[in-house]
N, C-alpha and C positions, 0 to 999 in steps of 0.2 A: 494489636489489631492485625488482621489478615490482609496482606498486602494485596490479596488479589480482590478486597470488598472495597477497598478505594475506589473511587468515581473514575471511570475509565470511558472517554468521550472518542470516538470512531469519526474522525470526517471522513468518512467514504461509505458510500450504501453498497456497496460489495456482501452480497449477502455471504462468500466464501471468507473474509476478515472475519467478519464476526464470527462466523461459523469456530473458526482456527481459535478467535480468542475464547469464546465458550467452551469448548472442548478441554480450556488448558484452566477454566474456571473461573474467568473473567464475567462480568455479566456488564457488556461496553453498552454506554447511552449512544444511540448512532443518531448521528445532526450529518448531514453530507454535505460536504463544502460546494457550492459556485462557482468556480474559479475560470476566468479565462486563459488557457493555456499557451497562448498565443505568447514566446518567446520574447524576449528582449530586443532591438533592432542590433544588430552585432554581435547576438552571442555564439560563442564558439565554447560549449560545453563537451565534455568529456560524458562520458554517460553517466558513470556514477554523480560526475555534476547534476545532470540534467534532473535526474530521480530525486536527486536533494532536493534539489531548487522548488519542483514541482510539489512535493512533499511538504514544505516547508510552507509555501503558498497555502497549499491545501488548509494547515494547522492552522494559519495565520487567519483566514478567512472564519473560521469556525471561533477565533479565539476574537476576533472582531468583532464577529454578529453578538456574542456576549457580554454582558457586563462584570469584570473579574472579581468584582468585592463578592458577585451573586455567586462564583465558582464554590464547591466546595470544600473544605480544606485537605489537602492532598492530590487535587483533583490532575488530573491529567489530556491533554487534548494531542491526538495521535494521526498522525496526518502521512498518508504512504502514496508511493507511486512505482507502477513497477509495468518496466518491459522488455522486449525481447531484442537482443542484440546478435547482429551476424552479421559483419563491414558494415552495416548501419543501422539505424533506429527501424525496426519492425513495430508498427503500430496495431492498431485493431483495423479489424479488415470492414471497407465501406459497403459491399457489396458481394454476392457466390462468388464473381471473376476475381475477386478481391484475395477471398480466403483459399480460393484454389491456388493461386499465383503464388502464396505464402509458404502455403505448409508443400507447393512443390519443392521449393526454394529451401525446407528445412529439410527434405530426405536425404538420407546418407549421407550426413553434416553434424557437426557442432554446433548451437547455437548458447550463448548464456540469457538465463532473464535475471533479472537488473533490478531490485529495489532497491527504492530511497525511504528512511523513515525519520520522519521530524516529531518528536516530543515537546511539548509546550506543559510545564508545570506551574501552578502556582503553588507559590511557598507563602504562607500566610501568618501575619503579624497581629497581633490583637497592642490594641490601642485605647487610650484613654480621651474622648474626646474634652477639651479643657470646657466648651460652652454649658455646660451640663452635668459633667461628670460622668456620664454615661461610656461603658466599654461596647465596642463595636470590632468586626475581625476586618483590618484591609490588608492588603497584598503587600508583604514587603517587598521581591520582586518576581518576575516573571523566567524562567527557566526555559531554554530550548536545547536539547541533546540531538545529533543531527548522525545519522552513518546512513552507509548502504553494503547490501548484502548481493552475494551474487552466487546463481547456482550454474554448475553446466551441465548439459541435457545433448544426448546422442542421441539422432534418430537413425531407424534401420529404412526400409524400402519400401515404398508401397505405390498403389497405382494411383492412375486418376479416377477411377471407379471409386476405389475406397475412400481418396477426399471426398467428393461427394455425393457419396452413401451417410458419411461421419456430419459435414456441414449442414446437409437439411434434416438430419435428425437431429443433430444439436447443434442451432444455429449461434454463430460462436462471435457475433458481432461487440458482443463487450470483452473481447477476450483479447488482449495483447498477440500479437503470434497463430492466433485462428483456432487454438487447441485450448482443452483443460487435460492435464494428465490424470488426475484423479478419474477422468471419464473412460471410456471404452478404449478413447484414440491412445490411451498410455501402453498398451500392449505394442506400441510400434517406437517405443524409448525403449535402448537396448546398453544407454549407462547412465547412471546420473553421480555428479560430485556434489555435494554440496545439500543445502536442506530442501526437503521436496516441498515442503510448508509455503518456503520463497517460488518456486513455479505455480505453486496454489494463488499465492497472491499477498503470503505477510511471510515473513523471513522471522516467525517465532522462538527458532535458536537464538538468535542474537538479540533479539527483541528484548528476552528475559532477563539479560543481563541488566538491562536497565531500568525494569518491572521491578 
C-alpha cells in the first residue's frame, strides 16, 4: 500500500498545512484541535520545548475527541505548532500596532521560526473476542513521535510605509511573526537556512522521514 493513502488526521485548520501536505500527495482528514494554550504555572520552556509541548496537546486533544478502536488501521494524528523566535517568543499580532511593532523589530535581523510536531499513531491488533468468537481490530498500543524543526530567515530593509501597505492588504492576524513569505512580503527575506516549508508553517523535510 502507498504510504501516503494512509489516514492522515491534521489537528490544525491551517489551510497552508494542508496545502504543503497535499502538494506532497497526502490527502489529510483536518478535525482542528481546541486547546487552551494557556501554559503550565512554572514553566520555563526552551522553545523548541514550548513547540513540542503545544503540538503534542494539539494531537492529544484530536486523539481524545475520538474513539481509537474507531481509528483506522495505520492511521495517523499530527499535531504542529510553530513560531517566531528573536530573544523571545514573537506571537501573532493582536492588532495593525501590533504587526507594525513586529515586523519593525525583524528588519535587518535574524529571526528563527520554530516548529514543533507531535505524531500520534495507532498500531492495531486484531483479536479474538472469547464471548462469541467473534474477531474485532483494538489498538494494541498508541504511538507518539515528537521533534521540532527550525529555519533561519534574514530580513533586509524596509519602511513603515511598506509594513503597512503589506498588513492591510494581507491582514496577517493568524500569522506568527506578522508575515507569510510565500506572499509578496518574501521579496524583503535576503537568506533563508533551512526548509522554507517550516516558515510556511509544517517543517515537511523532516516530517517525511517519519511519513
Amino acid at each position: 500500500m502507498d504510504i501516503k493513502n494512509l489516514p492522515l488526521i491534521l489537528a490544525s485548520a491551517s489551510p497552508r498545512r494542508k496545502e504543503i501536505l497535499e502538494a506532497h500527495g497526502h490527502a489529510p482528514i483536518v478535525i482542528p484541535s481546541d486547546i487552551d494554550e494557556t501554559l503550565p504555572d512554572g514553566a520555563d520552556f526552551s522553545p523548541e520545548e514550548l513547540v513540542i509541548y503545544l503540538a503534542e496537546l494539539k494531537a492529544n486533544a484530536v486523539a481524545d475527541a475520538l474513539n481509537p478502536n474507531d481509528w483506522p488501521a495505520g492511521c495517523a494524528i499530527l499535531g504542529v505548532d510553530t513560531i517566531v523566535y528573536k530573544d523571545n517568543v514573537i506571537g501573532k499580532p493582536v492588532d495593525e500596532a501590533d504587526a507594525l511593532n513586529i515586523l519593525r523589530s525583524l528588519k535587518n535581523s535574524t529571526h528563527e521560526v520554530i516548529s514543533g510536531v507531535c505524531l500520534i499513531r495507532a498500531l492495531p491488533m486484531e483479536v479474538i473476542r472469547a464471548d462469541n468468537n467473534m474477531r474485532e481490530l483494538r489498538l494494541s498500543k498508541v504511538e507518539r513521535q515528537k521533534f521540532s524543526d527550525a529555519t533561519t530567515v534574514r530580513m533586509g530593509d524596509y519602511t513603515d510605509e511598506e509594513i503597512l501597505g503589506y498588513i492591510r492588504a494581507n491582514p496577517p492576524y493568524d500569522k506568527s511573526g506578522s508575515y507569510a513569505i510565500q506572499s509578496d512580503w518574501g521579496r524583503h527575506v535576503i537568506s533563508l537556512e533551512g526548509d522554507i516549508q517550516n516558515v510556511i508553517g509544517l517543517p515537511y523535510e523532516r516530517l517525511s522521514e517519519y511519513l
